[in-house]
Each structure stands twice: as structure tokens, then as C-alpha cells.
C-alpha positions as CSV (number, residue, x, y, z in Angstrom):
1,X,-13.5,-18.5,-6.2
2,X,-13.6,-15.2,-5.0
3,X,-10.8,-12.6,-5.3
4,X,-9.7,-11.3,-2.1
5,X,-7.6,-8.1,-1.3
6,X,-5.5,-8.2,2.5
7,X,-4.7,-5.0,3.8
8,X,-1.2,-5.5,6.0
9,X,-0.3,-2.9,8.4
10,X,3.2,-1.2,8.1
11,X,4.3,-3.0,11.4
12,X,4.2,-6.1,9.4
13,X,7.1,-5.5,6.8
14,X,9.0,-4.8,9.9
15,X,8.3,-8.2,11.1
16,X,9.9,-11.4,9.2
17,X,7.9,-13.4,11.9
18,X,4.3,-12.0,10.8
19,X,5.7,-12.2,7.1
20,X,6.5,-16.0,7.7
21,X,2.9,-16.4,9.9
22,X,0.9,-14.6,6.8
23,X,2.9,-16.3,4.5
24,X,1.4,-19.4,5.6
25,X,-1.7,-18.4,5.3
26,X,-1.5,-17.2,1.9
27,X,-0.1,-20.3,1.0
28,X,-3.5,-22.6,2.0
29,X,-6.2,-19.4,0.1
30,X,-4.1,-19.5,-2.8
31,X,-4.4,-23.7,-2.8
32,X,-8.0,-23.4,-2.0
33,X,-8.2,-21.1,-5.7
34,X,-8.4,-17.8,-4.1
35,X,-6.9,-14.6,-6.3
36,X,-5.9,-12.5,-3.7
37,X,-4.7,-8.4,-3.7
38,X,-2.4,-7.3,-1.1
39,X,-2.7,-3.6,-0.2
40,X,0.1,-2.7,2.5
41,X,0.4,0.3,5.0
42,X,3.9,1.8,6.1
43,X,2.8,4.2,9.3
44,X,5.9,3.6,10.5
45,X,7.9,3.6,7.5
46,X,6.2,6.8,6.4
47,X,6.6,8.7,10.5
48,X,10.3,8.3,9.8
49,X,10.7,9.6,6.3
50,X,8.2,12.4,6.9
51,X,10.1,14.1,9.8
52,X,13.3,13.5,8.0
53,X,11.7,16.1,5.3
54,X,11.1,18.5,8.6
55,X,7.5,18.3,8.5
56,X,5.2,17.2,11.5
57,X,3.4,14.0,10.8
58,X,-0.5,15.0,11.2
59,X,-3.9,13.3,11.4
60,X,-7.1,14.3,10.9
61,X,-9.8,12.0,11.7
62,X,-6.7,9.1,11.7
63,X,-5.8,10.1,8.3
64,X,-2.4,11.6,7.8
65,X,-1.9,14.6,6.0
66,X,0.1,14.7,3.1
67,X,1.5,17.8,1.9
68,X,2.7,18.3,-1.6
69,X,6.4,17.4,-0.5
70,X,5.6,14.5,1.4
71,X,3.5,13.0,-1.3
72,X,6.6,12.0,-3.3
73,X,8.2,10.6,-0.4
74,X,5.1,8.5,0.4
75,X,5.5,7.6,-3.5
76,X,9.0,6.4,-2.8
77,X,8.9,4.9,0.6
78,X,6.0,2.9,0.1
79,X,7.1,1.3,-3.4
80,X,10.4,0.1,-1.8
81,X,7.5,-1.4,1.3
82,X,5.7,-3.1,-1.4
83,X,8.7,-4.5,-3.6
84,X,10.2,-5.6,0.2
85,X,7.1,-7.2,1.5
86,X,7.0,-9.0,-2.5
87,X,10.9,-9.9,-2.1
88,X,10.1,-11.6,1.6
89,X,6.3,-13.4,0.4
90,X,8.8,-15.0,-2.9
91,X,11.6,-16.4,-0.3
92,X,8.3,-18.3,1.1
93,X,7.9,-19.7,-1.9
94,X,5.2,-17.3,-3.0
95,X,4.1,-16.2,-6.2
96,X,4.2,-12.6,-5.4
97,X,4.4,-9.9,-8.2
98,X,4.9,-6.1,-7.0
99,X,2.4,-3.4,-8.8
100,X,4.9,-0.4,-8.2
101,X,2.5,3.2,-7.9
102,X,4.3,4.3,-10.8
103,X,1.9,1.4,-13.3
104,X,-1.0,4.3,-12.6
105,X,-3.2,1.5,-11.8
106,X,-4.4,3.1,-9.0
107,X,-6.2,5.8,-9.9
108,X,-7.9,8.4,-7.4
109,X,-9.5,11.9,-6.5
110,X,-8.7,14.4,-3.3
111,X,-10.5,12.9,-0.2
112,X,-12.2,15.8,1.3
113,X,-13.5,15.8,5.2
114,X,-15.4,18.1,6.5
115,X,-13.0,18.5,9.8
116,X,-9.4,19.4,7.7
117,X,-7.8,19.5,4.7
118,X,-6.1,16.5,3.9
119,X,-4.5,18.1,1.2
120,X,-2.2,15.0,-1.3
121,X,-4.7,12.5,0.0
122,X,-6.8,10.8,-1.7
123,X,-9.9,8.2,-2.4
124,X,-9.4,5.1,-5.0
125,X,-12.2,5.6,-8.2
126,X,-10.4,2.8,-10.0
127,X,-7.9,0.1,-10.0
128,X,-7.3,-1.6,-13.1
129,X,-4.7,-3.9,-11.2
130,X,-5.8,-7.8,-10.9
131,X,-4.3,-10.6,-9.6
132,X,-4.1,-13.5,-11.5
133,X,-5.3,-17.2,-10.6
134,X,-2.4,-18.3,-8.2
135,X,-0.3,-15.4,-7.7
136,X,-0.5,-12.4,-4.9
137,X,-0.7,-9.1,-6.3
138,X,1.2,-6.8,-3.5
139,X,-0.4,-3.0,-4.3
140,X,1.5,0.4,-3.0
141,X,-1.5,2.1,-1.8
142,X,-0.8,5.3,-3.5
143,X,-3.3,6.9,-6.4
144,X,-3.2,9.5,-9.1
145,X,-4.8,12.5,-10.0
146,X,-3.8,15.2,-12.7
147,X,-2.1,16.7,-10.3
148,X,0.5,13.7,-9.1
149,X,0.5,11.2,-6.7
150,X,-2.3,10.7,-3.4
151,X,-1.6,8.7,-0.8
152,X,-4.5,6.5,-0.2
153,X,-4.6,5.6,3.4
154,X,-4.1,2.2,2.5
């Protein structure tokens, strides 16, 4: 079977309802043999804990800016989303398993566009992450350089 990767909104955590509704889902791909990779967002998540730093959350192209400072928080915030959305996906009966951003399996360079600086933002050149044959994988969508961490966009 093919491996499949599910990118879930941040509005999603926020819901139990669309956890339960996905849930069921995931259940029949996983029966049907399916490996699948679950990359999350946290928009939400992320709006709150940005402005609590004082900063302004901006987009450029619908990407947010990330500066330096916020590219920790991002770190933070969106491990606790992924081990939550993991947590809720195992009281479906789900074989979830969390890949926290600290692993480094994500690994990634500056995203550059030609209309702004995005500046701790960044584009995935590797994963070495995988999920294995009937278990989710739930992935913080957040990269590495040598610099620290990127937040990918997810």
C-alpha cells in the first residue's frame, strides 16, 4: 500500500468532534494497509502565543513570518499540538506515536520569496521520519537548520 501523509489544520485540535470524525476515518486507511504521516498546523494556536511575545502576527504570501523569538515558541507550541492531537487519536483507539521537532527528523533550509523576508521559515529537504505498517505518525511541522528551528508552514 501506499504511505500517506494528512495535513490537519490547527482548527482541528480545537475540535474533539473533527478529532472523533477523522478518527474514523483513519481507522478504515489504516485497516485497508495504509501507513499514514500526520503533519498538523496550529494558526490559531500559534496567533495566540505570538502576540503574547508582543509581536504582530504577519503573512507574506499566506506564510507567517517567524522571527527569531517566535521560532522557539512555534517549537514549543506546536510540540504540545502534536503530542495533544497524538493523546486524543490514542483515546480512539489509535495507534498514534508523536515525532516531537526536537527528533531533528525534519530537517530544512530558509524559504526565500521574492515578495518578503520570511525570516525563521523554512522549506523541508528531508524527513527521515516513517510511519510504520499500522500506526499514525503525528509530525510537528517544524525543521532545522544550523542555525535552530524553522517553522515549516505545515
Amino acid at each position: 500500500m501506499q504511505p500517506l501523509v494528512l495535513k490537519l489544520g490547527g482548527n482541528v485540535g480545537l475540535d474533539p468532534a473533527h478529532v472523533n470524525l477523522i478518527a474514523t476515518e483513519l481507522k478504515a486507511v489504516l485497516a485497508a494497509g495504509h501507513e499514514v504521516t500526520i503533519v498538523h498546523g496550529g494558526g490559531p494556536q500559534l496567533d495566540q502565543a505570538i502576540a503574547a511575545l508582543g509581536e504582530a502576527v504577519t503573512k507574506v504570501d499566506g506564510l507567517r513570518v517567524t522571527s527569531p523569538a517566535a521560532a522557539d515558541v512555534v517549537l514549543r507550541v506546536m510540540d504540545d499540538i502534536g503530542a495533544g492531537l497524538a493523546t486524543q487519536l490514542r483515546a480512539q483507539g489509535l495507534p498514534a506515536t508523536h515525532l516531537p521537532a526536537r527528533e531533528r527528523a525534519m530537517h530544512a533550509v530558509p524559504k526565500r520569496l521574492p515578495n518578503g523576508d520570511l525570516q525563521r521559515v523554512g522549506t523541508v529537504t528531508r524527513f527521515d521520519g516513517k510511519a510504520q505498517h499500522g500506526h499514525l505518525l503525528v509530525v510537528t511541522p517544524v525543521g532545522f537548520d544550523a542555525v535552530g528551528p524553522l517553522n515549516v508552514n505545515a
